[in-house]
N, C-alpha and C positions, 0 to 999 in steps of 0.2 A: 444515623447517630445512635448508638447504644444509650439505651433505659428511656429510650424518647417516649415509648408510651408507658413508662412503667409509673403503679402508684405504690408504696413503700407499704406495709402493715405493720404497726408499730405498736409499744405500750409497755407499759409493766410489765415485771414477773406475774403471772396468776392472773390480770386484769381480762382475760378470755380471748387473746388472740385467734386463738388455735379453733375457736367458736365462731367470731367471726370469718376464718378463712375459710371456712366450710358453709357457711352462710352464702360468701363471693361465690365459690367454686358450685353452689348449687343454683347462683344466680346467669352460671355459665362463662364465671372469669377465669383464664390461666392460672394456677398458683404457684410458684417458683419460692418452695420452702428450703431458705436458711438452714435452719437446726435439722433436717432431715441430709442436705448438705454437708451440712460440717457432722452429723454422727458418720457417714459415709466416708469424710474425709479422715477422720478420726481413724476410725476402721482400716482403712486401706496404707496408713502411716503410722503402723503400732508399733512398727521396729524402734521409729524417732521418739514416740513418744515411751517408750521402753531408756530408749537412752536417756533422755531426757528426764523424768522423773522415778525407774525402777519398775521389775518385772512386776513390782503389786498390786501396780491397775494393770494388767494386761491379764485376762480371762483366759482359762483353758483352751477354747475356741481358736484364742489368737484375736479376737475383738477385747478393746477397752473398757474397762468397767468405769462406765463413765461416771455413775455416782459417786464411785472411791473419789477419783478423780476431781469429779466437785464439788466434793469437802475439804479438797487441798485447794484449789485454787478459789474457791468464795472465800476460803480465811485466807488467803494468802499471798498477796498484790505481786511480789515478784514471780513467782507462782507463775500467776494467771498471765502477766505479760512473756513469761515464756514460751509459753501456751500458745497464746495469742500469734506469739513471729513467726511460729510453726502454720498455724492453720489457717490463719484469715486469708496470707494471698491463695492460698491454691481454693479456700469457698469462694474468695471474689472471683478466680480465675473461672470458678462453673456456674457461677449466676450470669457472670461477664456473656457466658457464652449461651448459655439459656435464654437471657434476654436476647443477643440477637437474633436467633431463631422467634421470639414473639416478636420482637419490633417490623419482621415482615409484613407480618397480616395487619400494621397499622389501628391495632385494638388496643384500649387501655387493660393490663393486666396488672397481676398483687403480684408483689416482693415481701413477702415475709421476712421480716430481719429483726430480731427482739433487740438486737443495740445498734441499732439503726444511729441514732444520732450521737450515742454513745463512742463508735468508732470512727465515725466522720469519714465513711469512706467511700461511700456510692454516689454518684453525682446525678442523685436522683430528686427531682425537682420537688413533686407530690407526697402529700403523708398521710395515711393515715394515722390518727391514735384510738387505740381503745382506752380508756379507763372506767376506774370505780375509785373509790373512795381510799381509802389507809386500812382502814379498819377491813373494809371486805375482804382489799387486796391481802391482807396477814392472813384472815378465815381460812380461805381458799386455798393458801399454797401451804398451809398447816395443815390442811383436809386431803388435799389435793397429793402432796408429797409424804405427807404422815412424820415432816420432821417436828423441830420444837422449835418455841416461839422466839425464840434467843437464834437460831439457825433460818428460821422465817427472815427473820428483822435483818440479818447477814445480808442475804440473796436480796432482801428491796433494797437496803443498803448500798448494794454493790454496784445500782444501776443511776443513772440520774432520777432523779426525782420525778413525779409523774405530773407535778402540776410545771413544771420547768418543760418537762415533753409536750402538751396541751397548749403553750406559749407556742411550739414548733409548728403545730400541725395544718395541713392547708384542710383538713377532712376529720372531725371530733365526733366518738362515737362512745357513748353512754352505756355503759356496761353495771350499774349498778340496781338495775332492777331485774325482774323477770326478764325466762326468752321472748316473749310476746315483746315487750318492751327493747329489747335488743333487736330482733329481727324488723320492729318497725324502724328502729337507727339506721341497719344497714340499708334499709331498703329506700331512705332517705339520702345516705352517700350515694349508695350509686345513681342516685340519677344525675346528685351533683357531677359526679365522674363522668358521666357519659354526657351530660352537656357544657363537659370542660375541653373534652378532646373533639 
């Protein structure tokens, strides 16, 4: 059965995903990253997205400028769901297919998916979330992306809510202090992970 062993890594925009899967992957978990996916996907389907919104996100290279890009579809809901028809089956189609290659070796591994619940579309049972606070989560992707705080507030905006994700999760992980303090969070999932499976 596909995603049998898989656990989802979920959370905010900005809340440190991408901190904790590096955390997993040095605790020696698989990681099968989403947004490394779909920029790939993105990439490889520039003609569609040329047709679909204009030669002026497509980069001299012939890759995506994905920032132009995501200032059109963060402000833009039809936008984004055109977007969306285009790319998500063919990411599910190589997660789909990534997982089963892990489901072999009968190991719990990470799915990175930032709109995991968002899209409702992996029938995958386990969750992690990261979060922080409102106030941190704005800091961070204001620090982090160097936009404005009006363009922050967009991108948290655009995603469900973080204390609504927290409601969801089988695995809560505390992102709002130090790394000392996060690396003891993770280090406290996984053992819950490893004596779930």
């Amino acid at each position: 059965m596909v995603f049998e062993y898989a656990v989802v890594l979920t959370g905010g925009i900005a809340t440190g995903k991408s901190t904790v899967a590096k955390i997993f992957e040095d605790f020696g978990f698989v990681i099968i990253d989403a947004d490394r996916i779909a920029h790939q996907v993105l990439d490889d389907n520039y003609l569609e997205i040329e047709k679909l919104f204009g030669s002026k996100y497509i980069k001299e290279d012939l890759r995506v400028d994905r920032k132009a890009l995501g200032g059109l579809i963060f402000s833009n809901p039809i936008e984004k769901k055109r977007l969306e028809e285009l790319v998500h089956p063919l990411i599910y189609k190589e997660i789909e297919r990534l997982s089963t290659e892990q489901d072999i070796y009968q190991k719990p591994y990470i799915v990175d998916i930032p709109l995991f619940f968002e899209t409702n579309r992996y029938p995958i049972q386990k969750s992690i979330v990261v979060y922080t606070t409102p106030k941190i989560q704005l800091e961070r992707l204001i620090d982090r992306d160097g936009c404005t705080p009006k363009e922050a507030q967009q991108r948290v905006g655009s995603q469900l809510s973080i204390e609504t994700k927290k409601l969801k999760a089988t695995y809560l992980i505390d992102n709002s202090r130090d790394l000392k303090s996060l690396q003891d969070e993770c280090d406290r999932v996984k053992e819950e992970i490893l004596n779930d499976f």
